[in-house]
Wavefront OBJ file of the C-alpha trace (Angstrom):
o trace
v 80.499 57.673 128.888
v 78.095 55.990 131.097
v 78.285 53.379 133.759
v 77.817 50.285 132.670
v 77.893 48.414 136.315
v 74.142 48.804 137.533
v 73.301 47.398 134.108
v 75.880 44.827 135.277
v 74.057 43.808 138.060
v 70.293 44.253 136.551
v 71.211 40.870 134.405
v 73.146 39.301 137.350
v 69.720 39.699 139.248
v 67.692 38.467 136.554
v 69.663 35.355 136.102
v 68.852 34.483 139.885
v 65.368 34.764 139.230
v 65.821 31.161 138.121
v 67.194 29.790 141.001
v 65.811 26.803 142.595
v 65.359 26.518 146.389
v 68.581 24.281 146.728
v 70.435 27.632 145.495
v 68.792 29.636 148.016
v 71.845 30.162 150.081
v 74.110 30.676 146.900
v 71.691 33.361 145.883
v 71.302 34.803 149.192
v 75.136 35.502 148.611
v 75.153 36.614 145.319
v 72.493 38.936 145.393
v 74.108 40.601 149.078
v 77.188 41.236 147.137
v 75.023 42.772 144.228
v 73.445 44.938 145.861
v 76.466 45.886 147.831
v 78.193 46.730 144.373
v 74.893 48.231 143.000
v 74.311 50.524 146.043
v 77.211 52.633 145.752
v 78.137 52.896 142.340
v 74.455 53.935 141.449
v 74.456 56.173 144.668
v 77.025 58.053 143.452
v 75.898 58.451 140.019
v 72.127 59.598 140.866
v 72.224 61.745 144.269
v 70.522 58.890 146.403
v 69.857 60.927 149.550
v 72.700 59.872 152.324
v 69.918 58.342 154.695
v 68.478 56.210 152.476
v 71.723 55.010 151.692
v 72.607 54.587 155.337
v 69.121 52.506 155.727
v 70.107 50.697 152.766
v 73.317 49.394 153.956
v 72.245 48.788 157.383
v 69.484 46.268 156.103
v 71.967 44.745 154.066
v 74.264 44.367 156.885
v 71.023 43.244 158.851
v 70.330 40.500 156.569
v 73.768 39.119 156.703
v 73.902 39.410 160.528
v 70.817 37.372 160.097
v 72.489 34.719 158.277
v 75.858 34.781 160.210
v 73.098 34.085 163.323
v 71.734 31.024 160.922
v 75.001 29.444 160.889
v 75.881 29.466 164.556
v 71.886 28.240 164.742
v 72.528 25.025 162.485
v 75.890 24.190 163.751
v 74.417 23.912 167.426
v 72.397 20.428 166.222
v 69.119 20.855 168.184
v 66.052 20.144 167.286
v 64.177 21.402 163.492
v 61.532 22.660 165.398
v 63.621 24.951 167.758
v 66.602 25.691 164.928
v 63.071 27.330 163.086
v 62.552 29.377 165.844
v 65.886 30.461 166.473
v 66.393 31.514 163.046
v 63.194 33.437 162.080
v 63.637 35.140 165.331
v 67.128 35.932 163.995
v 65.800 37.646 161.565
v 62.515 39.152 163.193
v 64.372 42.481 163.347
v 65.084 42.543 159.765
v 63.130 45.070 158.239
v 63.354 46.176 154.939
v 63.234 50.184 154.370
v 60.769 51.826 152.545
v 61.775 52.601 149.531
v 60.155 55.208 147.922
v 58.992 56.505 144.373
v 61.757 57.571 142.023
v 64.939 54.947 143.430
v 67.084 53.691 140.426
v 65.964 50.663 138.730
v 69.191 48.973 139.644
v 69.006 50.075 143.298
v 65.363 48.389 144.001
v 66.094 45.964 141.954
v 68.724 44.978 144.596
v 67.438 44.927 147.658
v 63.975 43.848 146.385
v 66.011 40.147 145.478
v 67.474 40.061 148.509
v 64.250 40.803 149.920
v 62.713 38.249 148.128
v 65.472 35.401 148.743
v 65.200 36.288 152.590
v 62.337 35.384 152.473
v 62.479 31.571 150.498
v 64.925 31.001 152.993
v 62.387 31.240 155.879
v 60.051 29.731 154.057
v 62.133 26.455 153.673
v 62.325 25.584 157.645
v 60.492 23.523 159.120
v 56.813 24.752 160.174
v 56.529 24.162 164.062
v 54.534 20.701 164.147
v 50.847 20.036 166.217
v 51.350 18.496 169.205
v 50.207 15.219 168.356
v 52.607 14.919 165.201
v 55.715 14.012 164.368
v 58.365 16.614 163.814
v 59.737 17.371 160.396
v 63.300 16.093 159.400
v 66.016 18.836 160.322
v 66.990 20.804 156.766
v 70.598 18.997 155.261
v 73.011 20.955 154.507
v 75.848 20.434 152.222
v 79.486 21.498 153.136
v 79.408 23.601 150.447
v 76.026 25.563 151.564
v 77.834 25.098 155.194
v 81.156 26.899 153.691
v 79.079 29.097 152.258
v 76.769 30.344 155.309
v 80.452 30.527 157.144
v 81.460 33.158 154.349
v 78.119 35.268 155.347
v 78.455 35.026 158.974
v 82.219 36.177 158.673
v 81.282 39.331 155.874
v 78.251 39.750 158.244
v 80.753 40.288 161.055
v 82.746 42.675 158.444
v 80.067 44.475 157.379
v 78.401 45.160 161.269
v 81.885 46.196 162.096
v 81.748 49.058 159.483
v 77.940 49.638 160.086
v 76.885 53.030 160.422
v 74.901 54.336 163.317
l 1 2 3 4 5 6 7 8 9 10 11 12 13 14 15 16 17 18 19 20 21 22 23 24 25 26 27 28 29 30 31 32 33 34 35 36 37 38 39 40 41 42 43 44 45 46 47 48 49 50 51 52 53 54 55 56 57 58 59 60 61 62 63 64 65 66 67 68 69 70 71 72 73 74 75 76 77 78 79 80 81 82 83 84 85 86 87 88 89 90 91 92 93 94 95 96 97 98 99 100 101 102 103 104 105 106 107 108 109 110 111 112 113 114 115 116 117 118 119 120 121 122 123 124 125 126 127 128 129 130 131 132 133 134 135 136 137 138 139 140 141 142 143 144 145 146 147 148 149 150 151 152 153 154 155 156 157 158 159 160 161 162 163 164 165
């Protein structure tokens, strides 16, 4: 019998591809702990080689570092402008591996959403403004998108504790 969990997560990625950019931090979430499931399970199953899998995780663990960062960024209350800055350097060492020719459907799939949500995310702060302009109004967050960045920045800490050389 054959696993039926990277199918699973195949249609729990393709319902995110509908997501708007007010569910870009929900998404962010669900499709970390997708790929998390995915990575394994379809590891396992297909003989990913163990340093690809190692990369793998460690940009996943990367990413949610990068949002754990985010969190501590937009509770500190300065300026849009600098909060940008703070958080795309945050995430300036985020660097998604190569993957190459051959990787399970479910596996790219994956990381290519997170990928992809990473960056909406950036590309929903504020632009730095021209000199002679005013700033733009600092992104609102809900509690719940608040509650929910606090979830990532504590599995972040979780999953850098268990990171792998």
């Amino acid at each position: 019998m054959r696993n039926k969990a990277p199918v699973a997560v195949c249609l729990l990625l393709m319902i995110l591809l509908g997501c708007t950019s007010n569910q870009v931090i929900t998404s962010i979430t669900l499709a970390l702990d997708a790929a998390e499931i995915a990575l394994p399970i379809v590891a396992a199953s297909t003989g990913i080689s163990p340093a690809l899998i190692t990369q793998l995780t460690n940009y996943l663990a990367a990413v949610g570092q990068a949002f754990a960062t985010t969190t501590d960024i937009l509770a500190r209350g300065e300026p849009p402008a600098q909060q940008a800055a703070d958080i795309t350097a945050a995430f300036a060492g985020v660097i998604l591996p190569a993957l190459p020719a051959g990787l399970p459907v479910a596996v790219v799939t994956a990381i290519e959403k997170v990928a992809t949500l990473v960056s909406q995310f950036l590309a929903t702060l504020p632009k730095p403004a021209p000199a002679l302009t005013k700033q733009a109004a600092a992104p609102v967050l809900s509690a719940k998108d608040l509650a929910t960045l606090k979830a990532l920045h504590d599995r972040a800490a979780k999953l850098a504790a268990n990171r792998k050389p």
